[in-house]
N, C-alpha and C positions, 0 to 999 in steps of 0.2 A: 238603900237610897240611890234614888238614879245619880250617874256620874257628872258634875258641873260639867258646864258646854268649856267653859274657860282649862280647866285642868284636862278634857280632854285635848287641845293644842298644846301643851305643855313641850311634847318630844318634837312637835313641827316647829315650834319657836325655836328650840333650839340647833335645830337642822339649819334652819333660816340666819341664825348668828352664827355658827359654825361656817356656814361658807366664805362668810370674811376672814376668820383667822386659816382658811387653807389656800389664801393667793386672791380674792379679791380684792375690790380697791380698797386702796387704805385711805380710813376716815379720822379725821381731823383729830388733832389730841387735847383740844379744849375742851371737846363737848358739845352742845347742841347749839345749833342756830335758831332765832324767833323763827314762831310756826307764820305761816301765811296769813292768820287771822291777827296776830300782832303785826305783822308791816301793814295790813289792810289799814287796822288801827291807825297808826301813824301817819299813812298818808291821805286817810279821814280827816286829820287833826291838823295838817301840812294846808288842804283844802280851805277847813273852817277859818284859816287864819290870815289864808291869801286873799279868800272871797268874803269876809264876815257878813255885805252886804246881802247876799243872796244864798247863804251856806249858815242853816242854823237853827233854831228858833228863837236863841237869843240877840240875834242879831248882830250891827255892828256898835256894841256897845263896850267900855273898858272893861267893866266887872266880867261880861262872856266872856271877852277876849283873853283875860287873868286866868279865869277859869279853863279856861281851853289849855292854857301856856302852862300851867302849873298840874293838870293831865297830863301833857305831851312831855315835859321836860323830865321824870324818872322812866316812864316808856322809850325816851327814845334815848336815853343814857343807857337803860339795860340793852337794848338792843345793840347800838352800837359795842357795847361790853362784850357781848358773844361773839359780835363779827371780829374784835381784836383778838378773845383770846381763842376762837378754837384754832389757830395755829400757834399758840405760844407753848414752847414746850419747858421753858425753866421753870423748875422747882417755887414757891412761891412766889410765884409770878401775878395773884391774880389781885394784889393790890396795885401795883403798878399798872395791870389793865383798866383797872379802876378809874387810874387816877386819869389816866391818857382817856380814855370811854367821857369821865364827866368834863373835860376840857372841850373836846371835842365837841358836844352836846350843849354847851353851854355857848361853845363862840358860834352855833350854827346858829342857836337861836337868836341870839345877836343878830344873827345877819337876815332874820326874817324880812326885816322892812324894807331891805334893798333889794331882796325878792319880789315882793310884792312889788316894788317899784317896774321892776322889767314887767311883770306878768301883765302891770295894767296898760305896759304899751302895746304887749302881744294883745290883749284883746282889745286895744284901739284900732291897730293892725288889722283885727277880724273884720270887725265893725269898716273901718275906711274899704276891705277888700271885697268883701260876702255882701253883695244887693239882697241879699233873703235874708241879712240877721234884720229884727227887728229892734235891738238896742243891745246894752252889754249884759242885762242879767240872761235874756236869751243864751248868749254864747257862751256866759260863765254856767248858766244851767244844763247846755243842749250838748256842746262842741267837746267831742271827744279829742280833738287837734289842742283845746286849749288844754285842757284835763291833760295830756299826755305831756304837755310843755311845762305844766305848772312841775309835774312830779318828777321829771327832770332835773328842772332848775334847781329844784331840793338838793335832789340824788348829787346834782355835779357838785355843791357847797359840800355835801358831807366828806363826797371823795376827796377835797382838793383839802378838806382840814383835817384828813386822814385816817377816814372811817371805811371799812373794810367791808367788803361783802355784800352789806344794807344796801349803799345805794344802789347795786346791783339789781336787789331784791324788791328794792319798789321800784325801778324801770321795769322790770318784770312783772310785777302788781298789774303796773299802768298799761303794759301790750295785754295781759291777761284779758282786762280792762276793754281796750280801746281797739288792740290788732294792729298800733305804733307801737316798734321796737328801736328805741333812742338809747342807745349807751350813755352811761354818765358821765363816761371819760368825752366825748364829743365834746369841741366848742361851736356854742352856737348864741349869734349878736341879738341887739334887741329888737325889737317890733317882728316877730317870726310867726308867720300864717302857715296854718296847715289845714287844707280844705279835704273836710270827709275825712282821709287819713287811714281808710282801712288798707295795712300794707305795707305802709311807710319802713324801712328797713336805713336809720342812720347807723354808720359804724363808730368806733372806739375812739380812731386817732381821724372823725371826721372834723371840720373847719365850716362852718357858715357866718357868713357875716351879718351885717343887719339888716331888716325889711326885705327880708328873700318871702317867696309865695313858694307853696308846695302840694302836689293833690296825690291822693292816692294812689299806694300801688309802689310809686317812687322807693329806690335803692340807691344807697351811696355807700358803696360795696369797694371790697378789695379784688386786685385779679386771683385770683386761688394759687396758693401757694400751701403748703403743710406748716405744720408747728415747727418741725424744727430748721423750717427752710428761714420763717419768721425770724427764731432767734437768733439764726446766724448772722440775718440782716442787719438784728438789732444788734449784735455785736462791732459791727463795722459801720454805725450810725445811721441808718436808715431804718425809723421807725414808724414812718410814715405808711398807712394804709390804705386811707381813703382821701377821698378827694377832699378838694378846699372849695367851695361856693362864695363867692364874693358878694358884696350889698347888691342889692337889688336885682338879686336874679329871678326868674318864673321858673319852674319847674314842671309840666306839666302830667298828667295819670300816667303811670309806668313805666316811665323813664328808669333805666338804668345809667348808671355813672360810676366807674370802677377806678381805681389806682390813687395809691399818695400820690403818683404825681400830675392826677388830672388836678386842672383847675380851671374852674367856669369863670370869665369872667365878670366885672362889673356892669349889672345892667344888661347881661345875656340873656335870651332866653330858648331852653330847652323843650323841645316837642314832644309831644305824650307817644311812648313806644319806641323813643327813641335810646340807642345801646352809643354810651358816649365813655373810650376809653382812650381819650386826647385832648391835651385844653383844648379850650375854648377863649377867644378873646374879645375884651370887651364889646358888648353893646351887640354882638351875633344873635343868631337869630338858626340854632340847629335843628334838624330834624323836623321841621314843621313845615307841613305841606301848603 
């Protein structure tokens, strides 16, 4: 009998797992993370429930909406579970990852509707800023700016009620997505436009306030420093990376903007190409020719 295709890799699989027990990186000791097709999932289901209007076939109806929530609600409890435990390394540990995982999952989804709340200012935002949207299902259908805001907004809730990893992993989804790279850890206020968006680079410990405009290309980036320049920073209170953007700023295509301690202020606005590593204050008008 010819030899299965599978048992011939038998001796390369384990070539391939051996080189981690001889010095490379060491991998988590809970165990696996959701694959990419489950956070997909999830923030399929994040979407359906921001937008029911134009996200669905069932439309925006209670029974879809039940249905949607009561899908989402063990999907995104297991997930969040893996992101708790694969660094827990106590001995039966993994009910109390449990229990912390269904908390978690439970007060996020509580807080769907004040989600939803911001989102529908961000796309009144689009709508009052974009002369080419033609109303909001357009933008909720088209705008990759809003889609990258929506799965954010999520991401930042799970982070701040202390979900590990995930929200990471669907900011990551949404640049997959979109080509906007928004960390979850970022604060960002309400009514917030992002025109086009392929590009966009917000950092970690970034600050924006409300009704700021932004187009592609844009960074709100650290000066470069190494990791462990970082920590030491952060040991002597200075955790600050990236800038702070204040209400009502323009941003315009490729702007760069580096340091905790820039900060744009109120009502500024920055010129497309321009490299801004010094506040700015209010009501300026940088780099634009």
């Amino acid at each position: 009998m010819p030899k299965s295709p599978k048992g011939s890799y038998d001796e390369l699989a384990q070539r391939l797992l051996r080189v981690s027990d001889e010095g490379g990186l060491p991998m988590s000791a809970g165990g696996r993370l959701p694959s990419a097709a489950d956070i997909e999932a999830v923030a399929a289901d994040f979407m359906s429930l921001f937008f029911p209007e134009t996200n669905g076939a069932g439309g925006a109806t209670r029974a879809h909406l039940a249905g949607i929530l009561a899908a989402l609600a063990p999907r995104l409890e297991e997930a969040v579970y893996l992101g708790i435990h694969r660094r827990c390394r106590k001995v039966g540990a993994v009910d109390a990852c449990r229990k912390k995982a269904h908390g978690i999952a439970a007060r996020m989804l509580g807080a769907l509707p004040d989600i939803r709340a911001m989102l529908l200012k961000d796309v009144q935002a689009a709508l009052d800023c974009d002369p080419a949207a033609t109303g909001t299902d357009e933008i909720i259908a088209c705008y990759p700016g809003l889609y990258a805001i929506a799965i954010y907004r999520a991401a930042h809730r799970l982070l701040a009620e202390g979900a590990e990893i995930i929200p990471r992993m669907l900011t990551e989804q949404a640049k997959c997505k979109t080509g906007i790279d928004i960390h979850p850890g970022a604060k960002i206020g309400a009514s917030f436009f992002i025109d086009h968006g392929t590009g966009i680079v917000v950092g970690e410990t970034a600050e924006i306030g409300s009704s700021v405009r932004m187009y592609q290309g844009v960074t709100l980036g650290a000066l470069s420093i190494g990791r462990r320049q970082a920590e030491a920073a952060d040991s002597s209170g200075r955790h600050k990376r990236h800038p702070t953007i204040e209400d009502g700023v323009i941003i315009y295509a490729n702007a760069t903007i580096l340091g905790g301690d820039t900060v744009i202020g109120r009502g500024a606005i920055v010129g497309g190409n321009a490299r801004i590593t010094y506040s700015v204050p209010a009501g300026i008008r940088v780099g634009v020719g």
